[in-house]
C-alpha positions in Angstrom: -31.5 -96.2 -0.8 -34.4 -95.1 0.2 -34.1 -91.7 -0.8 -32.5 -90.2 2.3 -28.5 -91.0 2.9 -25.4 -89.5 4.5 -23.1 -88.1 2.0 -20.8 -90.9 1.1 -17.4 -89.7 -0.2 -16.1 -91.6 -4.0 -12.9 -89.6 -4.2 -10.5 -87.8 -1.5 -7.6 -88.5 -0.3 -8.0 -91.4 0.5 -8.3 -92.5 -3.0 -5.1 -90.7 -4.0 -7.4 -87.2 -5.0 -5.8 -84.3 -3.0 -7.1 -81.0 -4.7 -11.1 -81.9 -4.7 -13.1 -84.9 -3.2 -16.2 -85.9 -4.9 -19.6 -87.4 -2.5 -23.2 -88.6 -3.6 -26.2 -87.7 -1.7 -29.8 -88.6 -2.7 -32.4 -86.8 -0.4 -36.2 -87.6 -0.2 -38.4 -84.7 -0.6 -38.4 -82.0 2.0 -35.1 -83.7 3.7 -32.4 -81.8 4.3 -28.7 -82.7 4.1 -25.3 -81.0 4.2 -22.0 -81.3 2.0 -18.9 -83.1 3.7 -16.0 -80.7 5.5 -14.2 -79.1 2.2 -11.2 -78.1 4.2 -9.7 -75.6 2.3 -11.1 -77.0 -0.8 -13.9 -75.7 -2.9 -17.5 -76.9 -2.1 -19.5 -78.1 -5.2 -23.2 -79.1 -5.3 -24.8 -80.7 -8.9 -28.6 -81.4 -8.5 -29.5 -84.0 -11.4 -33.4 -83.4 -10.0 -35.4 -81.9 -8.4 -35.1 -78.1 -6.3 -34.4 -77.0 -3.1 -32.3 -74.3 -1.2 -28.5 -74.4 -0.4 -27.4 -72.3 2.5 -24.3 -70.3 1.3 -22.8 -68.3 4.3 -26.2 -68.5 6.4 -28.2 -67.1 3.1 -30.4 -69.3 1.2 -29.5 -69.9 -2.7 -32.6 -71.0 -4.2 -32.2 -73.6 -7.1 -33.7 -75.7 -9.6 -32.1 -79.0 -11.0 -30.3 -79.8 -13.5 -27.9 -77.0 -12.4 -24.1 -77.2 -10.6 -23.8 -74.5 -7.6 -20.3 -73.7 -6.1 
């Protein structure tokens, strides 16, 4: 892509995965995205580059890739 996608989901329940769903996401530099409805499900976030800032609860978690934030 060209850098800037929707999340697009590659395992849910739709795929027979009930407990966790797994999405991909690539963002261009200074875009912003969000993570799919989690339900009652844990939200995870892996950046393979890169940094940014994840809002958690309406405050910013600053990080820096390669690192997994839940």
């Amino acid at each position: 892509g060209d850098g800037d996608e929707s999340p697009r989901l590659v395992a849910g329940a739709d795929h027979g995965v009930h407990r966790f769903a797994v999405a991909t996401q690539t963002l261009a530099p200074g875009a912003g995205g969000t993570l799919p409805p989690a339900g009652r499900q844990e939200r995870v976030a892996v950046a393979l580059v890169g940094s940014g800032k994840l809002l958690v609860e309406g405050e910013p978690q600053r990080f820096q890739a390669p690192c997994t934030l839940v």
